[in-house]
Structures are given as structure tokens and as C-alpha cells.
N, C-alpha and C positions, 0 to 999 in steps of 0.2 A: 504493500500500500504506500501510497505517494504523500504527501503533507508536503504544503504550500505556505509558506507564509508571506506576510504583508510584504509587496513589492515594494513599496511605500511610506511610511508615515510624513505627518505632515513638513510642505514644501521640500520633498525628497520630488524636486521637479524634473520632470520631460527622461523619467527612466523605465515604468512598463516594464521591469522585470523582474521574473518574480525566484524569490530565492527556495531553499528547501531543504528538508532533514526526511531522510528517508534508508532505510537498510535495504540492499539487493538480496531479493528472496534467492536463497541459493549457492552465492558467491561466495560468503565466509565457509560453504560444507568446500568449496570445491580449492579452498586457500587457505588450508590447513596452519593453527602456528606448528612450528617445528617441535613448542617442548612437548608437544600432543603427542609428536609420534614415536612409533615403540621402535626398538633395536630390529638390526638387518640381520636375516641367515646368510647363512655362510654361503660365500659364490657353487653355483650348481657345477661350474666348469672352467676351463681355464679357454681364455679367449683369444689364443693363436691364429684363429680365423675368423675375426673380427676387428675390427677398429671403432674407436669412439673419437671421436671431435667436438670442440668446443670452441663457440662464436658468438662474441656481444654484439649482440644485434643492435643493439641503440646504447645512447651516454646522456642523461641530463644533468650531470657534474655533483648530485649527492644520490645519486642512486644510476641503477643500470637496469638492461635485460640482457641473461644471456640464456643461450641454449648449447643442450648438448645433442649431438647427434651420433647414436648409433648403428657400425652397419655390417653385417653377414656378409664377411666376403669368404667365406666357405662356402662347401658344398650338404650340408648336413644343417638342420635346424639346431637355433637356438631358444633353450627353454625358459632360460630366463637371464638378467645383467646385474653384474653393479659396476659401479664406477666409482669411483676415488681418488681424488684430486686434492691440490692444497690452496689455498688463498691467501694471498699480502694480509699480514695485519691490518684490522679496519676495512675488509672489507670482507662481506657475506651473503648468504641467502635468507632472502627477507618471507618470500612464500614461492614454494612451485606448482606446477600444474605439469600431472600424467608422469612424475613418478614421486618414489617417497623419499625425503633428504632429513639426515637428520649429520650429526657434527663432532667435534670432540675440538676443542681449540679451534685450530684455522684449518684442519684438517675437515673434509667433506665426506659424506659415499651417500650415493643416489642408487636406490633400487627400483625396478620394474614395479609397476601396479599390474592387478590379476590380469586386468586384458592385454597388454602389451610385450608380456614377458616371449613369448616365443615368436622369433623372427626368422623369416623364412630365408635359405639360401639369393644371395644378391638383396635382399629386402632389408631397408634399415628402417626404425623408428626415434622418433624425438622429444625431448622433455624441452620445457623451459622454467625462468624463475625469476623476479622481480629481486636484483642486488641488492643490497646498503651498503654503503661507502661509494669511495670514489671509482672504485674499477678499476682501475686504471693497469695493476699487476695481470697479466696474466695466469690463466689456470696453470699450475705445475706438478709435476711427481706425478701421473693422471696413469691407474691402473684399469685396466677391463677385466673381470673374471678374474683377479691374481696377477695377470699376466700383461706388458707390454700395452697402449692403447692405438699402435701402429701393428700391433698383430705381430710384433718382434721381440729383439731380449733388451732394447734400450727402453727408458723412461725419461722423458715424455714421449709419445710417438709424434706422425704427420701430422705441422699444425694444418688448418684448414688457409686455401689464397686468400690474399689483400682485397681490399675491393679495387676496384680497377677507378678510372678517375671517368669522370664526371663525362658523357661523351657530350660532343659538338655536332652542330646540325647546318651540313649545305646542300647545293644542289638542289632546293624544295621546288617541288612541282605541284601543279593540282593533284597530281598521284601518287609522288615518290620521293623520299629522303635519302640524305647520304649520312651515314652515322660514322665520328671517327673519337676515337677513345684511346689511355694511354694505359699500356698493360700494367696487371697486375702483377706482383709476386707472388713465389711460392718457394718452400726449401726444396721437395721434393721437384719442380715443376709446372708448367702452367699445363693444363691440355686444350683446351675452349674454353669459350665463351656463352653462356646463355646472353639472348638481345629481350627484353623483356618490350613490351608497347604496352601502357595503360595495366601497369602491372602482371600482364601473361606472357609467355615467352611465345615470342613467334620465330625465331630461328637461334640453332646453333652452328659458332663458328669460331674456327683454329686460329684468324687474323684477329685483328685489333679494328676492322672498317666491315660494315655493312650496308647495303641497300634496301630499303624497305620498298615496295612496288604494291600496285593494286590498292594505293590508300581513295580516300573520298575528299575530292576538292572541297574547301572551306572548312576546315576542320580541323580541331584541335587534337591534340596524340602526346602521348610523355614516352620518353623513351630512357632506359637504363640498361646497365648491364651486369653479370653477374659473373666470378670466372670460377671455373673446374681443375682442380689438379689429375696429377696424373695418379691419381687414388679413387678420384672420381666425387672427392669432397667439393663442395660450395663455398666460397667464400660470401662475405654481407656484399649488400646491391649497392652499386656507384650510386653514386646523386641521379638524378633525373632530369632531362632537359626537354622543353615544352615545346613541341613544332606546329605551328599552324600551317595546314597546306593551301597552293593560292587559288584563285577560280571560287568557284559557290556561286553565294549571293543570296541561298536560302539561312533562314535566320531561325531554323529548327523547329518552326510553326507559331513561335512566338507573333503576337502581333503588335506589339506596341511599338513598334520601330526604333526611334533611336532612345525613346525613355525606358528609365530600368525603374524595373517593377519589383520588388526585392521580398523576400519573407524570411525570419527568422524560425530554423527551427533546432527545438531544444534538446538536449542530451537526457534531461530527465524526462522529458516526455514518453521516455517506451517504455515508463515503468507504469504508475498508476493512472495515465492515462492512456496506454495500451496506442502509439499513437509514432507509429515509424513512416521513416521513408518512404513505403510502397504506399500510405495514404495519400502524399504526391501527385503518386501515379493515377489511382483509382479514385480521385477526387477531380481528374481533369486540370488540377494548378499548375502541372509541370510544365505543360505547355504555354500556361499562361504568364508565367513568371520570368525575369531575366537573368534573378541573381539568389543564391541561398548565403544565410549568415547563421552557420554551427556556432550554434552557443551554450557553453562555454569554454575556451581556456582559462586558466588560472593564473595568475601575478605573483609568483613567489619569491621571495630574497632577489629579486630586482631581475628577473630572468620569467619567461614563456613559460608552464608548466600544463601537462595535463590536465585537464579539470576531473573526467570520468574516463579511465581508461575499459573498466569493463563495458559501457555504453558504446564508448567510442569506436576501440578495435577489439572487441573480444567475447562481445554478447554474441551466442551462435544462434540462427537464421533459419528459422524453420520453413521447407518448400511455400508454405503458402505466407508466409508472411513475407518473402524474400519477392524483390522486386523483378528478378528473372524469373521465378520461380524453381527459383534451384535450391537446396538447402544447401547450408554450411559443414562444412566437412572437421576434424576435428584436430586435421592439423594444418588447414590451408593458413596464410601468413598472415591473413588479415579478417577479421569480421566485422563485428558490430556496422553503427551506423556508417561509419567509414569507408566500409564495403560499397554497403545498400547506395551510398554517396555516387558512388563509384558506376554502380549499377545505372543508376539513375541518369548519370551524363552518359552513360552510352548509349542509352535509350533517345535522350534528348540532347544531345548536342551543343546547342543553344546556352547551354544553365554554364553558368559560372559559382562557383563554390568558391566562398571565405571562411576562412575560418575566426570569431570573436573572440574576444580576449579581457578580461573583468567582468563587466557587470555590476551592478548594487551590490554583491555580495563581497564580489573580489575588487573589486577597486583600490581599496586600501594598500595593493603594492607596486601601487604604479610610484609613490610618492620615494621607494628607494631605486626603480626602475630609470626614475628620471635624472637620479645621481650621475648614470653612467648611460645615457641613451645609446653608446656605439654597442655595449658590453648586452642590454637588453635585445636590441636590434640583432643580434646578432645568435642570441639563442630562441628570440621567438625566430629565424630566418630557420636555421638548425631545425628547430622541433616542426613547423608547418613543411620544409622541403625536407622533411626524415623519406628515406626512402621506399618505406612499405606505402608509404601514401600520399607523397609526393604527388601524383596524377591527380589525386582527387580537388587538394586546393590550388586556386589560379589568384590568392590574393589573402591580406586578414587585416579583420578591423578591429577597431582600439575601440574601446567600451568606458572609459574614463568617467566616472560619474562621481567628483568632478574636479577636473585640475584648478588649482588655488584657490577651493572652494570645498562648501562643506558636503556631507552625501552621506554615508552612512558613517562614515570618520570625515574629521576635515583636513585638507590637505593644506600646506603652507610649502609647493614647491614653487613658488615664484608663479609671474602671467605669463612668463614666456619659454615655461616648462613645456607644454603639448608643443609648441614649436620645435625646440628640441627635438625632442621625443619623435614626430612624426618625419622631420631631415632624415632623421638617422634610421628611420624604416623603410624610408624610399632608396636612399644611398645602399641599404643591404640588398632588399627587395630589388631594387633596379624597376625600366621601363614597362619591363613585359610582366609585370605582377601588378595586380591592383594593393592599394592602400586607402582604408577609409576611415571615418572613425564615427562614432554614435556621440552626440553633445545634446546639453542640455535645451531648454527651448524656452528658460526663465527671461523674458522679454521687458520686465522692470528697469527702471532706474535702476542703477548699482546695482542690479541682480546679476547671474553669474555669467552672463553672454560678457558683461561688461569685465570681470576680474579675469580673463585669461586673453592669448592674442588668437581670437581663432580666426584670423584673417591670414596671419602671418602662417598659423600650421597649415591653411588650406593651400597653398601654394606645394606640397608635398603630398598632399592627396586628391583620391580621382572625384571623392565626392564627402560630404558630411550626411549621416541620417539624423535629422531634428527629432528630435523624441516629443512631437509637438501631443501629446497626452499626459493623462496620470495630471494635470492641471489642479484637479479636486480630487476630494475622495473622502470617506468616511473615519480617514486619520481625524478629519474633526468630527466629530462623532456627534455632536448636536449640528451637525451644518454652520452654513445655510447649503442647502441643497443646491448644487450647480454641475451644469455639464463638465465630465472629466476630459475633452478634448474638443471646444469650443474653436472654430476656425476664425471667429474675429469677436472683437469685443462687443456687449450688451448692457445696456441700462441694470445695474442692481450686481454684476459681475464681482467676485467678494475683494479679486484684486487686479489692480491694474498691470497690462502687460502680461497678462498670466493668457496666451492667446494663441494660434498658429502667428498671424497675421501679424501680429506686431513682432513674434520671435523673427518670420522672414526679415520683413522690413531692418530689425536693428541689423541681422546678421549681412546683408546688403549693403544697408549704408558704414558699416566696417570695412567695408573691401570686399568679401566673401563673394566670388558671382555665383549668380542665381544657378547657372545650370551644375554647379557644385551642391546645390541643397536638393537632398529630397524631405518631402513632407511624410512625415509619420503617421498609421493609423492604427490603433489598437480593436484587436478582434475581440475583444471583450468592453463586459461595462463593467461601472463600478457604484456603488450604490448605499444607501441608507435605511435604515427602518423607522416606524414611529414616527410615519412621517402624514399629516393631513391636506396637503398640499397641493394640489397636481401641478401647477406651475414655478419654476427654480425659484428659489429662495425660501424655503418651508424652512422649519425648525425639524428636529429629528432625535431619537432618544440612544442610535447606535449606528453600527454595520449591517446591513441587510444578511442575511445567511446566504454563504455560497457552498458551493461542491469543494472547493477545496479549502478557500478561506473565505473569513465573512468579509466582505463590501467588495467581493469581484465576483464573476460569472462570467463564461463563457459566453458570444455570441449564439452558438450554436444553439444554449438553453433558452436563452433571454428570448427569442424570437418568440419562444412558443409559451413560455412559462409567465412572461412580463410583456405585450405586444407594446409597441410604441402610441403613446397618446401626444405627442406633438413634437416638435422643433425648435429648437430655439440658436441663432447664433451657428449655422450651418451642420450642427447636428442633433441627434432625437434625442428625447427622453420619454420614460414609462411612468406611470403611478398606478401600481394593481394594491388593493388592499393598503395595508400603512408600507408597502414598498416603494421605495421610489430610484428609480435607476437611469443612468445615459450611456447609451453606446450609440456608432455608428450603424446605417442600415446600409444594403446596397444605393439605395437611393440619394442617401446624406455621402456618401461615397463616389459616387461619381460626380457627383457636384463641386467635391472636394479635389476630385482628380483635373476637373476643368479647371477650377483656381488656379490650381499647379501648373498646370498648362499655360494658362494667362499672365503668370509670371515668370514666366521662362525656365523656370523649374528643372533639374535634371530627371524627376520623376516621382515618383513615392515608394514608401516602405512599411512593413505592418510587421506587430510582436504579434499574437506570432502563430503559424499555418493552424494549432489544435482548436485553436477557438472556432474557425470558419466549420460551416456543413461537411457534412458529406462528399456533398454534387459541390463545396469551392466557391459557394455564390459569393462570397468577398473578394474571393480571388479575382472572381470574373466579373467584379462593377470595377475593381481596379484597373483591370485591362482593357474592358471596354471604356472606361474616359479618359484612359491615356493614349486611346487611339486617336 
């Protein structure tokens, strides 16, 4: 079950999002702690016709991942493994998954779980496990079964190839690439190469250059490589480099032409609101949208971190819930939403995928982040272009809520911190990655548009999302009852400036151009109880009750549970019983989209896809007024 809490309280302005405390059903059985587990028997065999290898597959500088892989290079099966290796001081395993690890000092041994223990001639299987420490030491002294983990009488055996360097892309046609890359190492030898496109391998080869042929004009591709010894071990995947092929012209069915239509979708959402990727698809948005904004990462000790790694890459995928319709396999290299991400742009083309970064919740590390903007810049660059998933983001935006201003902590890094901050994402990032970032939409005298330079950051990004909602809400708990995302000011409005229309206006007359703001639309409302009123400004005695917290509710419910009894200020509100609530309708929505239009606007954006129907009908007033 999911719990939500307040996105909000009061003048926690222009953020829409909501934070949360939740345990993943499951996940602690499947991430055992170590002092749980019991002592290993004794090796079944001696493993002269086997090899085990070991590979950090990724580094976030206080933690790791690594795996081990082992593989039958006999002719007779193997009924069961251990393995036993040693680690640098300070550094360890924190939890694994698909075998059992338990320790003695720095000393390791990892053994088989019941289904994996017997591996067939040529057949290898693999564990992994989330580090503590720095990693940095390699695995040493590494024994298989007693014996050698090269299948000989020395210790340690064949380490596993380097990864090869980052390949280069010429020659692009509407059809075809030229791929060239600079080899890997190996002590034993190099043999090939795996060429990966979009994370699948579509050719192996002995050289360091490939052609790709048969591709689709207009179209975006990521390409990496991966290399082979002469053992027939894998080394970790190069970096990834993004090819657009030329020719097209189709825009993946999208229709909004040059405006980006944008939606945020959340990482907590696949839990208690049952609410993945493939709703996207089966809801008709995917088409209609330009841009996704994965939220969240995390702000820690001044560096990019994961927010939810099991949501992200490691929730597995069941056939029907999976956007191909393929299930998850249980040792393919990547799952969760990351995948389905994945899935999703092959289907549509078109979509551009960011990846977010704070939020209300996590905002508070941006304020050590901005000490060292090259040093940040440089591990959010790292963790978004990490290799397993590289393909999926074309971009990532800053969530800051809110630089030298207050938000859920207050921040005292200077006004012309986010300027900083966003030089040094573009200068990693470079041309061909997008940078944006989420800001406030506090439109007041001295309110927070005014204490930061966001004229000056926007010159380093493609666009800004106005967080033009969340205006009001039931943080004031007796009211006065007023719309939470109000497009222009109204007689009786409880404060000035608190508006879409005056946030554009100041952000404009600062420098900001227009086609750098998109306007924000929240697919939910937010609401009061105890209320006699039907027109804004009622008195109130709380938070209306909601699904997941009181004074918010989905669109989806509102429609049917609270219908709209009028408008005020270009969007609706409801009065059923002593409830009294505002959201957006498709109708107050495309009204909204025309505005934007009108003011040259680079588009709109909405928190976020769970709240919309079924059939996406927010989705789809968005698109059709941005046409």
C-alpha cells in the first residue's frame, strides 16, 4: 500500500508534488540482511572446469554494484558453486540477489540458491549485490569449488575485458551509421566485440568499427559496445553515443508540432496506485505527448543519486503488464520502469525521456550540490549516461524547489546559484542532450521569481516548467476557498501575484523568452471540507478527504464523484455536499492551452499522467489546443 503525503503546506508555491512513505511489498524477502543468513556447506566439487568472474557494473562513489558470473566450461554438469573472494578494507556487501553471501572479516563466499545451483555444460549463471564502501579495490584471492577461478592452479584467475571506450558516430545516412571505438583490454586477450543499438546486441565483431545498415530515417538509436575475451567472458558496456538518422519528417504521430506537450511520470506510482508505463500506451497519451519527466532522482552529499532503484531498474515485468508484452526475464540487465521507458520509445519514437532530479522532498541537496556545480554536473552526467540505460534518457531536469528561497528547508545558496548550477549541466551534458528545470510560479512582489537569477540560468537551458498550481490548498484549513491553479487574477483572490499570468508576465519581463516557459497543469484538484459556499471565498473547517491524502484527489475521481459547478479565473470548481474543490476540466484546459499559444509559449506540462482517465482525456485537451 502507497501513502501520500501533503505535496504542500502553506505557500510551498508552484510544486505539485507529492512526496511519500511506503514499504515495497516483497523486496526486503528478496534483500536479505546478511546476519540472517546461516553458514555455507562444504563445496560439492572442485571446479577445474569452471570459471567464475567478477564485474562492477556501476560506481556512485559510496556505494557500488557488482556481479559475479559463473560458467561450465566442462563437459559434465555442475550441481552446485561457491565462490570466495576477498575485499579492500571498507569495502563490502550490503545485500545480494540469486545467491546466499555471508563473510568473516573482509573475507566473502557466495553460494548457489536451490534453483541455480546446477549449471549445464557451456551454461553459466549470475548473482549480483549492492557494495558499501568505495569499491574501488578489486575482488582478490577468488576461489570456485576449492579450486582456481580461471579453472587452473593460480589464484586469482581471468579477470573479465575493460570496457572498450565510448564509440563515435559518422557516415549517418537516412539508413546507416558508421560506429568506431577504441579497444578494450584484456590479460588473457580481446576476442570481439558485442555492438549493442538501444541496449540489444545486433552484431558481433573481431575489429574495433562497425556498420549499422537497414536503420529508419528520422530516428533516434544509442549505440554501445561491449568486449569478449578469449575465455569468452564480458567485460561492463562503453558509454553510449546517440545517432539521429537524417531524412523523416514524421514526428511519431505526435500532433502538436513544434510545442512540447510534456507529463510527469512517477516512480512511486507502480506501487499503490498500480499505475506503469504501459498505461501510456493503453490510454492513447503516448502519442499524444512530446516529452516524459521520470520523477525522481535524488540530491545527495552534492552528487545525482538514485531515488528508487527497485522501481527504476529492477521491478520485474509481468507479460501483461509489460508494454511489449513480453515479460521480464530474471537475469536480463535491466527492468523496472527503465525498461518499460525503453519499450515505450520504440514503440513511439517521437517521446523524448528526462530524467528529474529533487522535488519537494529532495530539494534540500541541491544547497551542497551548488558548492561544487562542475563536481555535481558531473555525477548527475555519470548516473543519467550509466550504460545499462543510457538509451532511455535524451536529457534531465533540475526540480529545485527552491534556490535562495524557502520550500520544505530554506536555502541561503546565493541568487545566482541555479545559474551556476545549470552552466555546469549544459557544459557536461553538451548540445545534443536536453537541460531543463521545474521553478517556482510565486509571481508576488519579493516572492521567489524575484530572489534567484532565472533569466541568467535560462540561457543554459532548453526550457523552464512553471509549476503554475498548488496556488491554494487546504494547508489553510479554514480557507478562504480558492482555485489551486487560477490562470489570471480575480476580485476576492486571497493573494496577489499568486496566478499563471502574472508568474509568465514577471518571468518575461526578467529576460526569460517566452518560448523557454511552458505553463503547468495539475491533473488533480485540491480541496476543503465544511464548506457552505459554492462560490470561492467560503470559510471551511479542514481538508476534504482524498484516496490518498486529504485536500487532493485525483482528476480521474473528481469528475464523477464532485462534477464541476462553475469557473472562475480560467479554471473550475465543484461544491457537492460541505465539499468544495478546483481542478482543471478538459475544457478549462484547452482554453489554457490557447493562452499559451497566445503568448508564444514553448508549450505546457502536467504532474502528473495517474491522475488523467483511462481513454487520457487530459492528455488529449492538451494536445488538441496546442495544435
Amino acid at each position: 500500500m502507497s501513502t501520500e503525503t501533503p505535496r504542500r503546506p502553506r505557500f510551498r508555491l508552484g510544486t505539485g508534488r507529492a512526496t511519500r512513505t511506503r514499504a515495497v511489498a516483497g523486496l526486503s524477502a528478496l534483500l536479505l540482511p546478511l546476519a540472517a543468513m546461516v553458514g555455507l556447506a562444504t563445496p560439492a566439487e572442485a571446479a577445474t572446469s569452471a570459471t567464475a568472474t567478477y564485474v562492477k557494473k556501476s560506481d556512485w562513489g559510496t556505494g557500488f554494484e557488482g556481479q559475479w558470473t559463473v560458467k561450465n566450461t566442462g563437459t559434465t554438469a555442475l550441481s552446485s558453486w561457491t565462490i570466495e573472494w576477498d575485499f579492500p578494507s571498507g569495502t563490502g556487501v550490503g545485500s545480494a540477489w540469486d545467491a546466499t553471501v555471508t563473510h568473516t572479516g573482509n573475507h566473502w563466499t557466495a553460494k548457489n540458491v536451490g534453483w541455480n545451483g546446477t549449471i549445464a555444460p557451456g551454461a553459466s549463471v549470475s548473482f549480483g549485490f549492492n557494495g558499501t564502501g568505495s569499491g574501488s579495490g578489486a575482488a582478490t584471492n577468488c576461489t570456485l569449488n576449492g579450486a582456481s577461478c580461471d579453472g587452473g592452479p593460480t589464484v586469482p584467475g581471468d579477470n573479465a575485458p575493460s570496457a572498450p571506450g565510448t564509440p563515435t558516430a559518422s557516415g549517418i545516412t537516412d539508413t546507416s551509421v558508421k560506429l568506431s571505438w577504441t579497444a578494450a583490454t584484456d590479460d588473457k586477450g580481446i576476442k570481439n566485440y558485442d555492438v549493442l543499438r538501444d541496449g540489444a546486441v545486433v552484431a558481433t565483431v573481431t575489429g574495433t568499427t562497425y556498420t549499422n545498415t537497414g536503420l529508419t530515417a528520422g530516428t533516434d538509436y544509442s549505440y554501445s559496445v561491449q568486449a569478449r575475451d578469449t575465455a569468452d567472458q564480458t567485460g561492463p558496456v562503453s558509454g553510449a553515443v546517440k545517432v539521429h538518422t537524417t531524412g523523416g519528417g514524421d514526428d511519431g504521430g505526435n500532433e502538436t508540432g513544434d510545442k512540447v506537450n510534456l507529463g510527469y511520470f512517477t516512480d512511486w506510482g507502480v506501487y499503490g496506485r498500480n499505475y506503469h508505463v504501459k498505461n501510456l500506451d493503453t490510454s492513447g497519451s503516448a502519442a499524444k505527448i512530446t516529452h516524459i519527466n521520470y520523477a525522481f532522482g535524488n540530491v545527495q552529499g552534492g552528487k545525482c543519486t538514485v531515488g528508487d532503484s527497485y522501481a527504476d531498474y529492477d521491478m520485474a515485468y509481468t507479460a501483461d503488464k509489460s508494454v511489449d508484452g513480453v515479460a521480464d526475464t530474471w537475469d536480463q540487465p535491466l527492468r523496472g520502469s527503465f525498461n518499460q521507458l525503453r519499450k515505450l520509445k520504440a514503440k513511439y519514437p517521437h517521446i523524448k525521456v528526462l530524467w528529474s532530479f529533487g522535488g519537494w522532498t529532495w530539494s534540500g541537496g541541491f544547497g551542497q550540490a551548488a558548492q561544487n556545480p562542475a563536481a555535481f554536473a558531473e555525477s548527475c552526467y555519470n548516473l543519467v549516461e550509466d550504460p545499462r540505460w543510457a538509451d532511455v534518457f535524451d536529457g534531465i531536469d533540475i526540480d529545485w524547489e527552491y534556490p535562495n528561497a524557502c520550500g520544505l528547508t530554506c536555502d541561503t545558496s546565493g541568487p545566482d546559484a541555479l545559474k551556476k548550477l545549470t552552466s555546469a549541466l549544459r557544459t557536461k551534458f553538451g548540445a545534443n542532450n536536453l537541460v531543463t528545470a521545474a521553478i517556482t510560479a510565486d509571481g508576488s512582489d519579493g516572492g521567489k521569481i524575484d530572489l534567484a537569477d532565472y533569466a541568467g540560468a535560462a540561457q543554459s537551458l532548453d526550457w523552464y516548467n512553471v509549476m503554475t498550481y498548488d496556488f491554494f490548498g487546504a494547508w489553510d484549513a479554514k480557507g478562504p476557498t480558492a482555485p489551486h491553479s487560477p490562470l489570471t487574477s480575480y476580485n476576492g483572490i486571497p493573494q496577489a501575484g499568486f496566478n499563471s499570468a502574472d508568474a509568465i508576465a514577471k518571468l518575461k519581463a526578467k529576460g526569460v523568452p517566452a518560448s523557454k516557459l511552458l505553463l503547468g497543469i495539475g491533473f488533480y484538484g485540491r480541496g476543503w471540507t465544511g464548506v457552505t459556499q459554492d462560490a470561492p471565498g467560503g470559510t471551511a473547517t479542514g481538508a476534504a478527504p482524498g484516496t490518498y491524502e486529504a485536500g487532493i484527489e485525483d482528476y480521474k475521481v473528481l469528475k464523477n464523484t464532485c462534477p464541476t459547478t462553475g469557473t472562475i479565473a480560467g479554471t473550475a470548481y465543484a461544491h457537492c455536499g460541505t465539499n468544495w474543490w478546483s481542478y482543471d476540466t478538459p475544457a478549462t484546459i484547452k482554453s489554457k492551452m490557447a493562452w499559451a499559444k497566445n503568448q508564444g509559449l514553448g508549450g505546457a506540462f502536467f504532474w502528473e499522467f495517474s491522475g488523467d482517465t483511462s481513454n487520457g482525456e487530459l492528455v488529449s485537451a492538451m494536445n488538441t489546443g496546442l495544435q
